[in-house]
C-alpha positions in Angstrom: -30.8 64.7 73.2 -28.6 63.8 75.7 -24.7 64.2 76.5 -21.5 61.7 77.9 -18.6 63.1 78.5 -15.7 61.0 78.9 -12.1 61.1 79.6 -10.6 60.5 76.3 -7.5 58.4 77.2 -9.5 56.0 79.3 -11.5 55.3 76.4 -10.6 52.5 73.6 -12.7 54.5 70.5 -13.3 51.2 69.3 -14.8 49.6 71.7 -17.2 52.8 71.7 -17.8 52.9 68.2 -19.4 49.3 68.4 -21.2 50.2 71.1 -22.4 53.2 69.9 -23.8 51.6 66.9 -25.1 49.4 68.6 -27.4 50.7 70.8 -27.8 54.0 68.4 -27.4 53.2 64.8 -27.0 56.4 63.4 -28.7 58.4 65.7 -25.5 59.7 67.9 -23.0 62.5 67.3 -19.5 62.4 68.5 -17.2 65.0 69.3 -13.2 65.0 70.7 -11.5 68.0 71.8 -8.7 67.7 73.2 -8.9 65.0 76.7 -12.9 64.9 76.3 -14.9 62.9 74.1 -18.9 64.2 73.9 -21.3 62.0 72.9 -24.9 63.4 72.1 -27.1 60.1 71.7 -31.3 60.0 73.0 -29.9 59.1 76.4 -27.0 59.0 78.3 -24.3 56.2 78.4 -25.0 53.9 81.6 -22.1 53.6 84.1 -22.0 49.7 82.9 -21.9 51.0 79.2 -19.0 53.6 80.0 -16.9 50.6 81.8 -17.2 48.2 78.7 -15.5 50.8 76.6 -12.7 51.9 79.1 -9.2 50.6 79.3 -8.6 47.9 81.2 -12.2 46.5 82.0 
Protein backbone atom coordinates (compact mmCIF):
# COMPACT_ATOMS: atom_id res chain seq x y z
CA UNK A 1 0.00 0.00 0.00
CA UNK A 2 0.88 3.28 -0.65
CA UNK A 3 0.35 6.84 1.08
CA UNK A 4 -0.76 10.83 -0.07
CA UNK A 5 -0.59 13.28 2.16
CA UNK A 6 -2.26 16.30 1.51
CA UNK A 7 -2.84 19.69 2.94
CA UNK A 8 -6.33 19.54 4.06
CA UNK A 9 -7.62 23.01 3.39
CA UNK A 10 -6.42 22.95 -0.22
CA UNK A 11 -8.41 20.03 -0.73
CA UNK A 12 -12.30 20.08 -1.85
CA UNK A 13 -13.17 16.35 -0.06
CA UNK A 14 -15.54 15.99 -2.75
CA UNK A 15 -13.83 16.32 -5.50
CA UNK A 16 -11.44 13.55 -3.80
CA UNK A 17 -14.04 11.30 -2.88
CA UNK A 18 -15.05 10.96 -6.68
CA UNK A 19 -11.90 10.56 -7.52
CA UNK A 20 -10.98 8.20 -5.15
CA UNK A 21 -13.73 5.95 -6.06
CA UNK A 22 -12.96 6.25 -9.11
CA UNK A 23 -9.69 5.05 -9.65
CA UNK A 24 -10.00 2.78 -6.25
CA UNK A 25 -13.49 1.54 -5.60
CA UNK A 26 -13.20 0.43 -2.29
CA UNK A 27 -9.73 -0.39 -2.08
CA UNK A 28 -8.52 3.09 -0.31
CA UNK A 29 -8.50 4.15 3.29
CA UNK A 30 -8.68 7.73 4.34
CA UNK A 31 -7.63 9.45 7.33
CA UNK A 32 -7.85 13.44 8.52
CA UNK A 33 -6.11 14.69 11.54
CA UNK A 34 -6.05 17.83 12.01
CA UNK A 35 -4.40 20.03 8.50
CA UNK A 36 -3.42 16.49 6.80
CA UNK A 37 -5.45 14.19 4.98
CA UNK A 38 -3.72 10.45 4.40
CA UNK A 39 -4.72 8.54 1.84
CA UNK A 40 -3.55 4.77 1.74
CA UNK A 41 -4.63 3.47 -1.88
CA UNK A 42 -2.27 0.64 -4.12
CA UNK A 43 -0.38 3.70 -5.42
CA UNK A 44 0.17 7.06 -4.82
CA UNK A 45 -2.01 10.05 -6.06
CA UNK A 46 -0.28 11.58 -9.32
CA UNK A 47 0.66 15.36 -9.16
CA UNK A 48 -2.23 15.73 -12.02
CA UNK A 49 -4.62 13.70 -9.67
CA UNK A 50 -3.73 15.94 -6.49
CA UNK A 51 -4.41 19.30 -8.74
CA UNK A 52 -8.01 18.08 -9.93
CA UNK A 53 -9.01 17.90 -6.31
CA UNK A 54 -7.37 21.15 -5.00
CA UNK A 55 -9.08 24.47 -4.63
CA UNK A 56 -8.99 26.65 -7.25
CA UNK A 57 -7.87 24.32 -10.23
Amino acid sequence: MAFTRLEARYIDRDKLDTLLRKEFGSGYGVEAQGDVIEITASRQLTEAEVKSVTWGY
